[in-house]
C-alpha positions in Angstrom: 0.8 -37.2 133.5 1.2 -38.1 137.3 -1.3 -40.1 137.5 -0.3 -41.8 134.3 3.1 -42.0 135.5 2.1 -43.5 139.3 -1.1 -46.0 137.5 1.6 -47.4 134.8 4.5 -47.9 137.4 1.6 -49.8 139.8 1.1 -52.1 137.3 4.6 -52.9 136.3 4.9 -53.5 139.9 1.6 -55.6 140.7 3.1 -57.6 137.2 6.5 -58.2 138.7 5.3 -59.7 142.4 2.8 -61.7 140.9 4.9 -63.5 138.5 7.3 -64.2 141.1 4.7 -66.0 143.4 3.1 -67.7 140.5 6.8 -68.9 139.1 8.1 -69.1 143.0 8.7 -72.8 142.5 10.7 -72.5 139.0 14.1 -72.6 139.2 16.5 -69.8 138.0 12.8 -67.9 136.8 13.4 -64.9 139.0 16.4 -63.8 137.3 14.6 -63.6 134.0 11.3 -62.1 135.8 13.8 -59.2 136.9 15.4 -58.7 133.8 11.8 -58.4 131.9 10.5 -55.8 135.0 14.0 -53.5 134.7 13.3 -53.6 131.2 10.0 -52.5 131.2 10.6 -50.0 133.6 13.5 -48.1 131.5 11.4 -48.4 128.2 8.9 -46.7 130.1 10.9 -43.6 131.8 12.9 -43.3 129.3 10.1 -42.6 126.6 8.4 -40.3 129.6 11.7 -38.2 129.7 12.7 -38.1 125.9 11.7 -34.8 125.2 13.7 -33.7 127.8 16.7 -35.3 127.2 17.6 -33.3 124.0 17.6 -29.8 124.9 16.5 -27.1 122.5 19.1 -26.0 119.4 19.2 -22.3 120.4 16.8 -19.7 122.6 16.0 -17.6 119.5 14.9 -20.5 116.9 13.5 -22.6 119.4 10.8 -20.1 120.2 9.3 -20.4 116.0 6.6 -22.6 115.5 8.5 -23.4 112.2 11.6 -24.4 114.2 9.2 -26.9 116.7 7.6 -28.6 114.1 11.2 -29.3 112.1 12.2 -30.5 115.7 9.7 -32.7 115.9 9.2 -34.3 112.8 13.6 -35.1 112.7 12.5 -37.1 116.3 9.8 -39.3 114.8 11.7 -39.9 111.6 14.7 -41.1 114.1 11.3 -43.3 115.8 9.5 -44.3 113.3 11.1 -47.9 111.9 11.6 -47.5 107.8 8.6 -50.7 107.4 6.1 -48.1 108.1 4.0 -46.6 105.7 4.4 -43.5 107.7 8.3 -42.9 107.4 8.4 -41.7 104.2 5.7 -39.0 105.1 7.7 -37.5 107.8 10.9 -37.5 106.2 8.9 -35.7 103.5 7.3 -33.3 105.6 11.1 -32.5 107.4 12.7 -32.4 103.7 10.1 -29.9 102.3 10.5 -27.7 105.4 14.2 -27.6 105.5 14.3 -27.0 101.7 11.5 -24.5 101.6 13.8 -22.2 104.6 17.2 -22.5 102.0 14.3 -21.3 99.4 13.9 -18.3 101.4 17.6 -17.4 101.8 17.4 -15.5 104.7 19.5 -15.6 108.0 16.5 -16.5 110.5 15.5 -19.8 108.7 19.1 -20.6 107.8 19.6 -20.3 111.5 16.8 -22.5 112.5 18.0 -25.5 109.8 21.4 -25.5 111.4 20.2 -25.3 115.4 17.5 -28.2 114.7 19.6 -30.8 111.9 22.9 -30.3 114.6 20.8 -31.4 117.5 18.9 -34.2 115.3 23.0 -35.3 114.1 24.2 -35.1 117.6 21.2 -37.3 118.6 21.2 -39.7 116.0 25.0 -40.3 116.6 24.5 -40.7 120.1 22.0 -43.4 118.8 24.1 -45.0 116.5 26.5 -45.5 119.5 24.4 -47.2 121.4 22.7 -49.5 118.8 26.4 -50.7 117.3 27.3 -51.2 121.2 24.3 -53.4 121.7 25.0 -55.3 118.6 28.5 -56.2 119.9 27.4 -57.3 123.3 24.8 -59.4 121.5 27.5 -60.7 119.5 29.7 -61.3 122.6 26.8 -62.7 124.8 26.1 -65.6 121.5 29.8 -67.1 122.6 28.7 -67.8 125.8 27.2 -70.7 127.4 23.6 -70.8 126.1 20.8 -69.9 128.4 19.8 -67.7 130.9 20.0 -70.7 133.7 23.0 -72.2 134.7 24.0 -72.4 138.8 27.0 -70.1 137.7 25.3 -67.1 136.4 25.7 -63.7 138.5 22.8 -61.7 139.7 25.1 -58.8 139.0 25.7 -59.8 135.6 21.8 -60.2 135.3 21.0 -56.6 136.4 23.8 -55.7 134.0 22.2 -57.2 131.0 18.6 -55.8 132.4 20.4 -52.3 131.9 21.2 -53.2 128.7 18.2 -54.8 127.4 15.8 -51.1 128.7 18.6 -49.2 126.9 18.2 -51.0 123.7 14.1 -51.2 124.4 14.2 -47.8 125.2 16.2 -46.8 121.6 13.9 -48.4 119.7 11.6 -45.9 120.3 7.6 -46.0 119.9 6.8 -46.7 116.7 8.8 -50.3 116.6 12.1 -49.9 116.4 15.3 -48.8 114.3 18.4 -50.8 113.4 22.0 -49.0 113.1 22.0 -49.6 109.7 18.7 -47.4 109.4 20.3 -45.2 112.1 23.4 -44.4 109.8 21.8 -43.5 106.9 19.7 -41.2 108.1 23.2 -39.4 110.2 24.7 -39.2 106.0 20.9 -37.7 105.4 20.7 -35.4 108.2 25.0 -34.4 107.1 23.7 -34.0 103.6 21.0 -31.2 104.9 23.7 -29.7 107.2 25.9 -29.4 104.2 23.0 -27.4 102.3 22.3 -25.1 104.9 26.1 -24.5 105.9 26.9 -25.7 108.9 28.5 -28.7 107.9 31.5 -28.1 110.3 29.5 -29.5 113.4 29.0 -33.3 111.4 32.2 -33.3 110.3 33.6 -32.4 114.0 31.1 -34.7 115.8 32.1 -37.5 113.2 35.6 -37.0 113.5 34.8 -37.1 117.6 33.1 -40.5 117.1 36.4 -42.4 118.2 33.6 -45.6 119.9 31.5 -45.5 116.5 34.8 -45.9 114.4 35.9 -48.8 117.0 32.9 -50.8 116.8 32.4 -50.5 113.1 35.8 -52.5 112.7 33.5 -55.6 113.5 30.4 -54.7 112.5 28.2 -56.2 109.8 28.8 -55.5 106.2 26.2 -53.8 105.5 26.7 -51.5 108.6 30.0 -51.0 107.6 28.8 -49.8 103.7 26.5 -47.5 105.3 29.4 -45.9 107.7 31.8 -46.2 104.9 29.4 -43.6 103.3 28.9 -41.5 105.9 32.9 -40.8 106.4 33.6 -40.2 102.3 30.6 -37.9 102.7 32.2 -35.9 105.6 35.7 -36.2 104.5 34.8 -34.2 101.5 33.5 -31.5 104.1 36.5 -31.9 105.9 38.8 -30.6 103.0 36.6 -27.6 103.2 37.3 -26.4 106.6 40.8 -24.9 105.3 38.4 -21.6 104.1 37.6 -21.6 108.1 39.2 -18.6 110.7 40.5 -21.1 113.7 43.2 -23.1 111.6 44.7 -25.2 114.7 41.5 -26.3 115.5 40.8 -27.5 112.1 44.0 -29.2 111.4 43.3 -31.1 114.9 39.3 -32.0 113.4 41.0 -33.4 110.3 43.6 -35.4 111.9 40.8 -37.0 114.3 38.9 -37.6 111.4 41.4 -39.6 109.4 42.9 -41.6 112.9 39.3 -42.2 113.9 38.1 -43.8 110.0 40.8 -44.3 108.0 40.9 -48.1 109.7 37.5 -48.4 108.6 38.1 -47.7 105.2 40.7 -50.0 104.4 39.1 -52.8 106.2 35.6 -52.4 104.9 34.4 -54.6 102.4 33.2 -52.9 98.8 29.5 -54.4 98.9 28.7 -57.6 97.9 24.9 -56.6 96.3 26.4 -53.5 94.9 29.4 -51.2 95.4 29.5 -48.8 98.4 30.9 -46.4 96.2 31.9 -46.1 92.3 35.5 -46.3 91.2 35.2 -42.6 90.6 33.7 -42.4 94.2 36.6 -43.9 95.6 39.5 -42.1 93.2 38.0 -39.1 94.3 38.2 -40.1 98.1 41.6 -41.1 97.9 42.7 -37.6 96.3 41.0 -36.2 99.0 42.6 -38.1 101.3 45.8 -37.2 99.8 45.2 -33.5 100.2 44.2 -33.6 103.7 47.2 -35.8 104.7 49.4 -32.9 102.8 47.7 -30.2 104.9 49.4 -31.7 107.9 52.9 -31.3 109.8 55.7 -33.7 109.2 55.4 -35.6 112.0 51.0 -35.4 112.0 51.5 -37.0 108.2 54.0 -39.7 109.6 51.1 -40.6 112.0 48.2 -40.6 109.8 50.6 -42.6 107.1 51.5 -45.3 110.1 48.1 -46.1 110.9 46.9 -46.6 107.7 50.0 -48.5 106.4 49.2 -51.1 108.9 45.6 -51.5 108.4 46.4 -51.3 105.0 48.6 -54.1 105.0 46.4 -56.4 107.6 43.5 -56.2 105.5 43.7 -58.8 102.2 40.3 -58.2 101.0 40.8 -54.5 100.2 43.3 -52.5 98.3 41.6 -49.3 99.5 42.4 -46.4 99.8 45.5 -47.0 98.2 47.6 -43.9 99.7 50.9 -45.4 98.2 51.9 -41.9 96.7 51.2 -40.2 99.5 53.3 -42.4 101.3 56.4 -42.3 98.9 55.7 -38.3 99.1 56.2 -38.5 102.7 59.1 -40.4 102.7 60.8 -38.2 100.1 59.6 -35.2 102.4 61.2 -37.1 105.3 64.7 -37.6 103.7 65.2 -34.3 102.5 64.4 -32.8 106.2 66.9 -35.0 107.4 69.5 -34.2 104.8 68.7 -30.1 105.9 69.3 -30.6 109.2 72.6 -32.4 108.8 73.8 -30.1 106.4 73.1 -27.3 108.9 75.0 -29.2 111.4 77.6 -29.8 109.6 78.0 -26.3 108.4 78.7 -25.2 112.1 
């Protein structure tokens, strides 16, 4: 691997000095040479070092064959772009092996399902982050001044975007690339597995966590946004079932960052052009849910939760969902008679 390593970074090197001299005499071409090179080079460590940059779910299950090969079929699927033949194959393969350890209902396997899909979720979130913050700086960058020339341009904001470029290189992976659309649906996929095998807590927490994810999906594509939209009515199904848990404070505080974190999302997210995100029953049934979860929480948690979504809500014409309008009035009713209590009790004195 050294010599791998030390040959492949000679070349990128040998590459980079003789394009300069052969472009000396170009303006504004060294800028662009860099930005090619750095990108290169971080496409390059980055893929060297990925097996060490997700450490192992656990000691025990780690050590099982059975828990390797799981591992490392969940990292080629997350590789592997959905175009290839291949993908299918792999996400077979990782399907059959997760089902097959549920099959077997016993505490070892169950154990290695829940170590392997909660690092694969934690991983693919982290990837989701970085391909919807990629998207908006390519979004940003396309209202600027066209070109790469231009006697203005920073050679700090060059190395910047050199940064970015090897990130986004480097998350594409070897076999050719992912989107965040492809991303996200397999983080619903991977939540859907963790649900099976019980550990479904650690999604909805790390989902609820996702504060960046929620903020860039506000201005997202569509499509992006149907596939996140499904991710959180997924998880906020899961999150109504924490209640049955043992650490109650922490829950309440997972729920309530779960509805500040998506609840903008949902009212601003389009229903789907091709085809609904999600039926009408879908969406009843979130909105119950929603209801319920709000109703879990304190007074003054609910008047939060109800204020955010009362503004996006009301800022977002093209939807009328979730409609949380009897929640709402429940609130304010709630609200009154508090009020009403505590003035009588004053009064009384």
């Amino acid at each position: 691997m050294e010599t791998s390593s030390s040959t492949i970074a000679s070349l990128l090197l040998r590459k980079l000095l003789t394009s300069i001299f052969l472009h000396s005499d170009e303006h504004h071409k060294l800028l662009h040479l860099l930005r090619h090179f750095l990108a290169s080079s971080f496409l390059f460590l980055l893929t060297l070092f990925s097996s060490k940059s997700t450490p192992p779910p656990d000691n025990q299950s780690s050590s099982s064959g059975v828990s390797r090969a799981l591992s490392q079929l969940l990292l080629l699927m997350n590789d592997i772009p959905v175009s290839s033949r291949k993908y299918e194959l792999i996400r077979s393969l990782a399907e059959t092996i997760i089902d097959d350890n549920l099959a077997e209902a016993k505490p070892p396997l169950a154990e290695v399902n829940c170590a392997v899909l909660s690092a694969a979720f934690a991983r693919s979130l982290g990837r989701l982050e970085a391909a919807m913050a990629e998207g908006g700086e390519v979004a940003a960058a396309a209202g600027e001044r066209g070109g790469y020339g231009g006697r203005r341009w920073m050679v700090v904001r060059g190395v910047r975007r050199c940064v970015r470029a090897g990130w986004r290189l480097a998350s594409k992976g070897r076999g050719g690339g992912y989107s965040a659309e492809k991303v996200a649906a397999e983080v619903l996929w991977l939540a859907e597995k963790m649900a099976a095998s019980g550990c479904v807590e650690e999604a909805v927490w790390r989902w609820a966590s996702a504060g960046k994810v929620a903020w860039l999906a506000l201005s997202t594509e569509p499509r992006l946004q149907g596939s996140l939209v499904k991710v959180s009515a997924f998880l906020i199904r899961q999150a109504k079932e924490l209640s049955k848990g043992e650490d109650e404070k922490q829950i309440r505080a997972t729920k309530i960052k779960m509805l500040m974190s998506w609840l903008p999302l949902l009212c601003s997210a389009n229903n789907g052009t091709d085809a609904p995100v999600l039926s009408m029953a879908e969406r009843a049934e979130v909105e119950r849910i929603l209801e319920e979860v709000i109703w879990t929480l304190a007074e003054e948690e609910q008047e939060m939760v109800l204020s955010l979504w009362l503004h996006h809500f009301t800022y977002c014409p093209a939807s009328d969902w979730p409609n949380l309008r009897s929640c709402y009035t429940r609130w304010c009713n709630a609200s009154r008679a508090t009020l009403l209590k505590h003035h009588t009790l004053h009064t009384s004195y």
